[in-house]
C-alpha positions as CSV (number, residue, x, y, z in Angstrom):
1,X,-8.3,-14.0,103.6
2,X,-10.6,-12.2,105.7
3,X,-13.9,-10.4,104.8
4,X,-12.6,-7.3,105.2
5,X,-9.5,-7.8,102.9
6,X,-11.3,-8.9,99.7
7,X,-10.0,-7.1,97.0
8,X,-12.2,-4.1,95.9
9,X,-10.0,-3.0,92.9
10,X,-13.1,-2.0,90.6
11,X,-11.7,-4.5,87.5
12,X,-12.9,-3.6,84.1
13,X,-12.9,-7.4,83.1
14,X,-15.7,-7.7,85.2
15,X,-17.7,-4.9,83.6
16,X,-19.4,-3.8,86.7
17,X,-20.3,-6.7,87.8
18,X,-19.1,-8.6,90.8
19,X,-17.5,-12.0,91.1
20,X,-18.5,-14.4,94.8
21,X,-15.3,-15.1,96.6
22,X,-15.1,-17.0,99.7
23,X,-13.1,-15.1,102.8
24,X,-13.2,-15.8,106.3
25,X,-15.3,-14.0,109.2
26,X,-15.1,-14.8,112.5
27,X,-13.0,-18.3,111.6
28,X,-15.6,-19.5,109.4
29,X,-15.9,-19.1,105.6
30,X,-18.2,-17.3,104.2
31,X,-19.3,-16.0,100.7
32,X,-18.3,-12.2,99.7
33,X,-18.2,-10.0,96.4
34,X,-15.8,-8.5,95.0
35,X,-15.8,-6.5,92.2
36,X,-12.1,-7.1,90.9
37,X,-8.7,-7.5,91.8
38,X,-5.6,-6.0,89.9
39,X,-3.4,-8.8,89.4
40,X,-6.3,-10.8,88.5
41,X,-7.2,-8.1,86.0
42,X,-3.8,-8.2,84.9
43,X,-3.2,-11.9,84.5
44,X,-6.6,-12.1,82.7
45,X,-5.5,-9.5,79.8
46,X,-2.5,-11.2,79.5
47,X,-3.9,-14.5,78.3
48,X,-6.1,-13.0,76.0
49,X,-3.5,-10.8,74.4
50,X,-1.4,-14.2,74.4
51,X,-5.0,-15.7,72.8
52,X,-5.0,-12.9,70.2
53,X,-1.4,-13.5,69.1
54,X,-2.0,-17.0,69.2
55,X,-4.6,-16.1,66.8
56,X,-2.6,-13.8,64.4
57,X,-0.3,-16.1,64.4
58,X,-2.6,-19.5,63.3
59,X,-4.0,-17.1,60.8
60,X,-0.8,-16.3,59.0
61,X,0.1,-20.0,59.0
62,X,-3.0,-20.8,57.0
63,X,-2.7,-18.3,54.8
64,X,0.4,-19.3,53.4
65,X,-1.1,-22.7,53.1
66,X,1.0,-24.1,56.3
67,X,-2.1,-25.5,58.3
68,X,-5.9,-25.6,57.7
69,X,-8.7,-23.5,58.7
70,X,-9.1,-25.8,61.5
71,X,-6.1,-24.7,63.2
72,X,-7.0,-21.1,63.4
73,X,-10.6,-21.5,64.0
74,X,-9.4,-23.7,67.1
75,X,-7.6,-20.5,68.5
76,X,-10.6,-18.2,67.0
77,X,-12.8,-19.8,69.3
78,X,-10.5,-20.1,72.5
79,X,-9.4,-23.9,72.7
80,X,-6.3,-25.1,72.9
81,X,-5.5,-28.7,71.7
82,X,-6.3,-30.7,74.9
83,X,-9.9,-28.3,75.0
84,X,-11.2,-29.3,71.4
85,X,-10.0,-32.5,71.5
86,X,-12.5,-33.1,74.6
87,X,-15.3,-31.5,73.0
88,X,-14.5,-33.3,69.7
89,X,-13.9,-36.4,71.4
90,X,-11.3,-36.6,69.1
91,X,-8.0,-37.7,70.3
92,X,-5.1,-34.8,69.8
93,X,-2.7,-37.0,67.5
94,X,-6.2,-36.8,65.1
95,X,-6.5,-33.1,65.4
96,X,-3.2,-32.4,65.0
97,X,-3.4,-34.5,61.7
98,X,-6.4,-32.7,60.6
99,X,-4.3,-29.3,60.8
100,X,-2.2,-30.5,57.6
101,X,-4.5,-29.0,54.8
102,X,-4.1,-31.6,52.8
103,X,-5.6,-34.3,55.4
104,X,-8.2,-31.8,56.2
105,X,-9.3,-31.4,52.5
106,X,-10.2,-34.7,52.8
107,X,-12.3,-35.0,56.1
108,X,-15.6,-36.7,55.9
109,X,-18.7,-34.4,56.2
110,X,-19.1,-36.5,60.1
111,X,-15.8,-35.2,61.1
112,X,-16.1,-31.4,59.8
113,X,-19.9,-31.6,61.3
114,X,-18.3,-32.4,64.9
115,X,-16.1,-29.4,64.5
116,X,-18.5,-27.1,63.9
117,X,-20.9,-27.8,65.9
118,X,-18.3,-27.4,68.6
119,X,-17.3,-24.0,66.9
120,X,-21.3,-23.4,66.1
121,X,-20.3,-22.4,62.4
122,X,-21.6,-24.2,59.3
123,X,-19.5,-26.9,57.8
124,X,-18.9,-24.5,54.3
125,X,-17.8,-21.1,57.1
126,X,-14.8,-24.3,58.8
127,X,-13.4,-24.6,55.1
128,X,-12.3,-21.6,54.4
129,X,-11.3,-18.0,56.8
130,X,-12.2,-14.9,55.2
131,X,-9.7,-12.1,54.1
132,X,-9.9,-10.5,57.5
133,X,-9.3,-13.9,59.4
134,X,-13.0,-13.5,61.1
135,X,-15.5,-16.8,61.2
């Protein structure tokens, strides 16, 4: 993409802001703002209404006593399995086994620190989700 043709689309993601692109001028890249683009505006409220759902969703399921805290915290805080599991350095068959409440109940206080220190919540705020579903 040229210079010339970066998008200028004024994006309220960015919040007035810009975002460095690279385009080309005269054959050569070369950096350039931009401050937005509408299908990358687009795509980006997309995935977080798909997040929020996700959340909704994650909180229901522990409310009727389907899956731990864990599991909505883990969309709460915008990780996805593969994601938590690397900054756990858990592996994902353990995580998904500490989403049965039951399993979770009994997690040592080593395990539930790792969690939320990645969540950066106190261990007592990972057992339970308030009436509202916030942290």
């Amino acid at each position: 993409m040229e210079i010339k043709q970066v998008p200028q689309d004024d994006s309220k993601i960015f919040r007035g802001q810009k975002k460095v692109i690279y385009a080309t001028a005269n054959g050569q890249y070369q950096s350039a703002t931009s401050n937005g683009w509408a299908a990358e505006e687009f795509a980006t409220e997309q995935a977080v209404e798909e997040l929020k759902q996700l959340t909704r969703n994650a909180l229901e399921l522990v409310k009727c006593g389907e899956k731990s805290p864990l599991f909505y915290y883990m969309y709460y805080y915008r990780f996805d399995l593969i994601g938590l599991a690397q900054a756990t350095g858990f592996w994902q068959w353990q995580i998904k086994r500490h989403f049965r409440p039951t399993i979770f109940q009994k997690l040592s206080e080593q395990k539930l620190a790792k969690y939320a220190e990645v969540f950066q919540i106190d261990i007592e705020a990972l057992k339970h989700i308030d009436e509202q579903g916030g942290a």
